[in-house]
C-alpha distance (Angstrom), angle and dihedral (degrees) to the residues before:
residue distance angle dihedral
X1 . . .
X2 3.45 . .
X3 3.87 131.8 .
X4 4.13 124.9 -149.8
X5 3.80 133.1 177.4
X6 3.29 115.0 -123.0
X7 3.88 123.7 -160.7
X8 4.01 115.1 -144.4
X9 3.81 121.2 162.6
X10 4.52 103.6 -25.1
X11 4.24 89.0 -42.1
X12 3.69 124.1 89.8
X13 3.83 116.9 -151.6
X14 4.08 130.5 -164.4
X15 3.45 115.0 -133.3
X16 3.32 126.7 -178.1
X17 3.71 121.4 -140.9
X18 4.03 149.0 152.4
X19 3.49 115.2 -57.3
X20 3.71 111.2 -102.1
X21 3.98 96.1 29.9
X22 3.50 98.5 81.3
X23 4.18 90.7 101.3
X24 3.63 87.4 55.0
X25 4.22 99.4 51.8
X26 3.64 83.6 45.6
X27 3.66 93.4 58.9
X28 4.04 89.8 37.6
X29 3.97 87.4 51.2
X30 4.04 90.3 43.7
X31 3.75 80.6 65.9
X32 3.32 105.1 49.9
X33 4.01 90.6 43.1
X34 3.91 86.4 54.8
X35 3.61 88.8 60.4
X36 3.91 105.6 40.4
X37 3.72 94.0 83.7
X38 3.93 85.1 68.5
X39 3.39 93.6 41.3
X40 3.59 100.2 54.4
X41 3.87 88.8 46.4
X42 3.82 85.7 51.6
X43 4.01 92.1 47.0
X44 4.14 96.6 53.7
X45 3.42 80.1 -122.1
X46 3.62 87.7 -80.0
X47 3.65 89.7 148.9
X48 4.08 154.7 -46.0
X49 3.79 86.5 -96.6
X50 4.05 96.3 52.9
X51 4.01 80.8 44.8
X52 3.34 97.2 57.0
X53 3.88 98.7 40.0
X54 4.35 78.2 55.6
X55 4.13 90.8 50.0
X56 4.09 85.1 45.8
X57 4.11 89.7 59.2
X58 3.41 89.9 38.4
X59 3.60 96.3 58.1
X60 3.79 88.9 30.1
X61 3.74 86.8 62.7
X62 3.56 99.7 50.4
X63 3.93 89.6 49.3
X64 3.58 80.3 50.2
X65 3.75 99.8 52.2
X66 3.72 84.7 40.7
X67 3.93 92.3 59.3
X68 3.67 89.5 43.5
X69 3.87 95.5 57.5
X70 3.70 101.2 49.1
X71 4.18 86.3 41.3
X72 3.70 88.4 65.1
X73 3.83 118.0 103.9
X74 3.36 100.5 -117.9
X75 3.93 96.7 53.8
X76 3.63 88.1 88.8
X77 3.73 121.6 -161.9
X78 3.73 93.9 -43.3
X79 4.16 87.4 73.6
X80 3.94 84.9 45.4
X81 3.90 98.5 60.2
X82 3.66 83.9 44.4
X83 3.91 98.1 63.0
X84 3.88 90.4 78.9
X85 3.48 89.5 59.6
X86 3.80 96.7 50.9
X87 3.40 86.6 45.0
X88 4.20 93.5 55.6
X89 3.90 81.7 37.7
X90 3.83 92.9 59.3
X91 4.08 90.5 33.1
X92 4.01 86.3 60.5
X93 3.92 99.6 38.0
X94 3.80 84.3 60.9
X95 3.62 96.5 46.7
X96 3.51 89.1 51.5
X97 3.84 97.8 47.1
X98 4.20 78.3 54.2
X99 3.55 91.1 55.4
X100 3.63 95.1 44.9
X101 4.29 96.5 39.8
């Protein structure tokens, strides 16, 4: 098992994780950290916790808007075979929230 830091907002975390999927919670944590700035202005600055709840919708809502697009009937079957992916997307986003809670 390996363990990573992973920068989000000013605060580095350790998370433990598989081996070999530490390239892949980096990238997941990149975007989180790219929306923390927005966040926090969102929050008050009340706190990290009211921050992340904020990133959480906003990530939400693009998974959202994501699902909605390849839902609509003129996606076709290209937005069909894509609905696993969203789904693993979605599975993993709340794993990592887990992780990170």
């Amino acid at each position: 098992m390996a363990e990573i830091m992973l920068k989000i907002g000013d605060r580095q975390h350790k998370v433990a994780c598989k081996d070999g999927t530490e390239d892949h919670l980096r990238r997941i944590a990149a975007m989180i950290d790219s929306r923390w700035t927005t966040a926090a202005r969102a929050s008050g600055g009340l706190s990290d916790e009211r921050s992340m709840l904020f990133v959480a919708l906003m990530l939400a809502d693009a998974l959202d808007e994501a699902e909605q697009r390849s839902s609509a009937p003129s996606a076709g079957p290209v937005a069909a075979a894509a609905m696993p992916d969203l789904d693993r997307l979605a599975d993993r986003l709340e794993a990592i929230a887990a992780a990170l809670g």
